[in-house]
N, CA, C and O atoms as a GROMACS GRO file, in nm:
protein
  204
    1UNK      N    1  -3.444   1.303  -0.041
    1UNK     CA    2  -3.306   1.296   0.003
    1UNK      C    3  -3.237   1.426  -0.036
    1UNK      O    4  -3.228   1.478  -0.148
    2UNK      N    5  -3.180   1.476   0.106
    2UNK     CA    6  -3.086   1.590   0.015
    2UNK      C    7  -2.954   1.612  -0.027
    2UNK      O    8  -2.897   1.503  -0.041
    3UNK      N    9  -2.909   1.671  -0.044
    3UNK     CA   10  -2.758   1.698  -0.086
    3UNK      C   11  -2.669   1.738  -0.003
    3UNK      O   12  -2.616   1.849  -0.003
    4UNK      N   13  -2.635   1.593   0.118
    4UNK     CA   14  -2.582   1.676   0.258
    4UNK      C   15  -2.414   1.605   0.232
    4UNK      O   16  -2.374   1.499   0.281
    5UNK      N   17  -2.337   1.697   0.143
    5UNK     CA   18  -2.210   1.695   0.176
    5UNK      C   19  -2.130   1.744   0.269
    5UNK      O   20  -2.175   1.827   0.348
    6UNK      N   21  -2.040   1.716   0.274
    6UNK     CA   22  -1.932   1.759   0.437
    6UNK      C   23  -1.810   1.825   0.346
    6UNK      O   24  -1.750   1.778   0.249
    7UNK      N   25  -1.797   1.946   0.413
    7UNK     CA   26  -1.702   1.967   0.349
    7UNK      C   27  -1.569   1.983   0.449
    7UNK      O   28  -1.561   2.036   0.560
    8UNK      N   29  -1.471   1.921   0.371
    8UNK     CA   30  -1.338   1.904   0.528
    8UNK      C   31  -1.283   2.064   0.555
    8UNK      O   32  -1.334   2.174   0.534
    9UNK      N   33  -1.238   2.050   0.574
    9UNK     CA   34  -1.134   2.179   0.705
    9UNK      C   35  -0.986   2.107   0.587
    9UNK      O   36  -0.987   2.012   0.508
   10UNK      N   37  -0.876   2.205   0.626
   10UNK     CA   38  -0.752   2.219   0.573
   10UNK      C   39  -0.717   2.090   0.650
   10UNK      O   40  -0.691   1.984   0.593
   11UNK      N   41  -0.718   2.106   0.768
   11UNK     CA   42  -0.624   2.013   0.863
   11UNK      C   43  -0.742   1.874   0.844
   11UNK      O   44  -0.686   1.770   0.879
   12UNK      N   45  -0.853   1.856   0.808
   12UNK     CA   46  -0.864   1.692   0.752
   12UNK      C   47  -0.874   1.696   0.648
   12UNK      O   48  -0.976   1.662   0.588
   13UNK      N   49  -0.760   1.745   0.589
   13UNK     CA   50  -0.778   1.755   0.412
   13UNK      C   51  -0.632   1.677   0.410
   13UNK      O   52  -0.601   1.578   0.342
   14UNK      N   53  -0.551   1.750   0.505
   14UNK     CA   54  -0.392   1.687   0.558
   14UNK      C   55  -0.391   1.522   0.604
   14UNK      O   56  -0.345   1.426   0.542
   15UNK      N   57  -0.470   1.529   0.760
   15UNK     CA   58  -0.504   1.405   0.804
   15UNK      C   59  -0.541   1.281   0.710
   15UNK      O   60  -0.496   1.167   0.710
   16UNK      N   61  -0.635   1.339   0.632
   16UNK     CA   62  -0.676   1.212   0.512
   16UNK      C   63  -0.549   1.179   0.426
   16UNK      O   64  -0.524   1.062   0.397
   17UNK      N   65  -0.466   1.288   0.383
   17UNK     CA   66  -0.340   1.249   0.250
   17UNK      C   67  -0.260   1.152   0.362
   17UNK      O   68  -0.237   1.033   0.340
   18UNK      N   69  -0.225   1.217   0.479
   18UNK     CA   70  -0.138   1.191   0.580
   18UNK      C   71  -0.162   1.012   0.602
   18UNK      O   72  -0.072   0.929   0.589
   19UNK      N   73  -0.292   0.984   0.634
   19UNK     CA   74  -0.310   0.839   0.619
   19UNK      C   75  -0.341   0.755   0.503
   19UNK      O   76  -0.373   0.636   0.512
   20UNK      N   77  -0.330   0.834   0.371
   20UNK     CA   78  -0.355   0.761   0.258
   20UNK      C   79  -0.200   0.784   0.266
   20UNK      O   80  -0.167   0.691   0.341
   21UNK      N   81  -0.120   0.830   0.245
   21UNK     CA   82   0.019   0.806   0.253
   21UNK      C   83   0.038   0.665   0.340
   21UNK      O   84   0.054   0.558   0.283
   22UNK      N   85   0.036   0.677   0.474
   22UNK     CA   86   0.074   0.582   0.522
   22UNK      C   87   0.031   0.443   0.493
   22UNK      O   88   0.110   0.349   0.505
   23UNK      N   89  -0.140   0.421   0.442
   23UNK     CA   90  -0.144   0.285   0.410
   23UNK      C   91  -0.036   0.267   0.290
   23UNK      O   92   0.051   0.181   0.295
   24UNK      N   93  -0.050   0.347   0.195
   24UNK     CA   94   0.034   0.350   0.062
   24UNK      C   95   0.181   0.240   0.085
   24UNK      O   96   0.223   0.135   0.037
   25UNK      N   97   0.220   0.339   0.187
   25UNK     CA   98   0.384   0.265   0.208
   25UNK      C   99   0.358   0.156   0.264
   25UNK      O  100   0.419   0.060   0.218
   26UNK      N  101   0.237   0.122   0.407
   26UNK     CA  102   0.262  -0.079   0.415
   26UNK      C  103   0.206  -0.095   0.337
   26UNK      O  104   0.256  -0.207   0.330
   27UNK      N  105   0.131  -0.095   0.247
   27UNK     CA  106   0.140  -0.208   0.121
   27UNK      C  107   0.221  -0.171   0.012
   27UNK      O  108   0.193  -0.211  -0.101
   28UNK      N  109   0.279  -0.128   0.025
   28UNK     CA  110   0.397  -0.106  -0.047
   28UNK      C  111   0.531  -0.197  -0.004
   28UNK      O  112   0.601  -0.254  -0.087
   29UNK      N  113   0.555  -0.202   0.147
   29UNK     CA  114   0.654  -0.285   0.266
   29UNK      C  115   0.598  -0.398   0.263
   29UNK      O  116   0.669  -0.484   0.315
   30UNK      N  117   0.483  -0.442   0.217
   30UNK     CA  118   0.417  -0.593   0.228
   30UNK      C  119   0.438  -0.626   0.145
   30UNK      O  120   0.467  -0.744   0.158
   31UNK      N  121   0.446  -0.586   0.015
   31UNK     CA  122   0.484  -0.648  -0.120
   31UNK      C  123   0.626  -0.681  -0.087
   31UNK      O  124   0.649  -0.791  -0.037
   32UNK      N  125   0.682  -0.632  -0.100
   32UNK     CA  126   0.866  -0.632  -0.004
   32UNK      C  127   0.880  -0.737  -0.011
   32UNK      O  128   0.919  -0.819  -0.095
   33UNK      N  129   0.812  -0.735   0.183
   33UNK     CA  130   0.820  -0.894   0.232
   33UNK      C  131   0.741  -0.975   0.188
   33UNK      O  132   0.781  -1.092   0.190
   34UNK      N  133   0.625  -0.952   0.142
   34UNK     CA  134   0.626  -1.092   0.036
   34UNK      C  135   0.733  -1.110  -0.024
   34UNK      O  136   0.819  -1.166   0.044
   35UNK      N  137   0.766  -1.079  -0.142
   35UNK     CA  138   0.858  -1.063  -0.242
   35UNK      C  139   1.055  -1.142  -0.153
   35UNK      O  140   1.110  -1.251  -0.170
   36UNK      N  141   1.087  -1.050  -0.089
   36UNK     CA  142   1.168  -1.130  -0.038
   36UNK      C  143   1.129  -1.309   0.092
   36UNK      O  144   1.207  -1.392   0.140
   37UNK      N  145   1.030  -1.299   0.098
   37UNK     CA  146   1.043  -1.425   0.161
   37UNK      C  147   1.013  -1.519   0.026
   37UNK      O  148   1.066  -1.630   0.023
   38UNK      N  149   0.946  -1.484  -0.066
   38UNK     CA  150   0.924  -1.571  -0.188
   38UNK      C  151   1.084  -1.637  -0.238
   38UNK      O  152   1.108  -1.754  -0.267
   39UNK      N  153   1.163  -1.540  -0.236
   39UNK     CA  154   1.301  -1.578  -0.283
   39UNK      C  155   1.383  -1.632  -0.175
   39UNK      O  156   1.460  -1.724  -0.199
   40UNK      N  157   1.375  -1.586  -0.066
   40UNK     CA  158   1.411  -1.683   0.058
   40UNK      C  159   1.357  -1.815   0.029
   40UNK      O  160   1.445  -1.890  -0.013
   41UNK      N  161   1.245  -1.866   0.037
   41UNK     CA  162   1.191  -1.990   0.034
   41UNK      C  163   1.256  -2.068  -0.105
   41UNK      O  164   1.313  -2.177  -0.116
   42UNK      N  165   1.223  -1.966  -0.203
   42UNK     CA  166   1.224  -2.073  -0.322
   42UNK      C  167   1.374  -2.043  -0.396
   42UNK      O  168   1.400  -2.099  -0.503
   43UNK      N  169   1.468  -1.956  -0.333
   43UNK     CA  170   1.595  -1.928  -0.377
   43UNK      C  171   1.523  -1.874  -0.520
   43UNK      O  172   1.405  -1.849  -0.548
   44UNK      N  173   1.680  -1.865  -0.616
   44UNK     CA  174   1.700  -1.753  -0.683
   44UNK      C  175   1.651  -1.828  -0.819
   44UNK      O  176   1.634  -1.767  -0.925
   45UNK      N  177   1.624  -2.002  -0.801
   45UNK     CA  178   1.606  -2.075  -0.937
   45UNK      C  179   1.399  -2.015  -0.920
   45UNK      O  180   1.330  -2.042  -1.019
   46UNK      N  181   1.332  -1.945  -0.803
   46UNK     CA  182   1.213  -1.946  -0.890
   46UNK      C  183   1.203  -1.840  -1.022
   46UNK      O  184   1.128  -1.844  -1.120
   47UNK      N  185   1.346  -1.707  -0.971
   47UNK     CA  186   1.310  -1.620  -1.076
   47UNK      C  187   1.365  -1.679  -1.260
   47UNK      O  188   1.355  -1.614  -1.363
   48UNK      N  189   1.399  -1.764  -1.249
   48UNK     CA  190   1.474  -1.835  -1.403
   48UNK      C  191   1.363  -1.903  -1.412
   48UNK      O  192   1.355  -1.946  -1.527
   49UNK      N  193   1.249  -1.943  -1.332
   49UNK     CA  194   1.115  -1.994  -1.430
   49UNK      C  195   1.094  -2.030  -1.545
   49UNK      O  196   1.063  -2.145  -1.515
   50UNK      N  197   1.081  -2.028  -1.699
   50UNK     CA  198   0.985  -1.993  -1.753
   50UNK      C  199   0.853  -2.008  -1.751
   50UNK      O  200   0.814  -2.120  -1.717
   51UNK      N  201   0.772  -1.926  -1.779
   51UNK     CA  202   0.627  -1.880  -1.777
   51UNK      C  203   0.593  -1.963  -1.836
   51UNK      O  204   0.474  -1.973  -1.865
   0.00000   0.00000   0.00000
């Protein structure tokens, strides 16, 4: 087996941050809306819980 790495170019060095950025932020926007439909559903008594 040999040692066959790829090495990127500038512009898919960009492309790759460019879409690790973007998943970053929807799951970042999915936590969100989780997060606010959790408090929609269960109003404001689930955050007074105790653990």
């Amino acid at each position: 087996m040999g040692d066959d790495f790829v090495t990127l170019t500038e512009s898919q060095k960009r492309a790759r941050r460019s879409r690790s950025v973007a998943i970053a932020l929807a799951l970042f926007a999915m936590v969100i809306i989780f997060y606010a439909a959790t408090i929609a559903k269960f109003g404001h008594g689930f955050l007074d819980r105790a653990m």
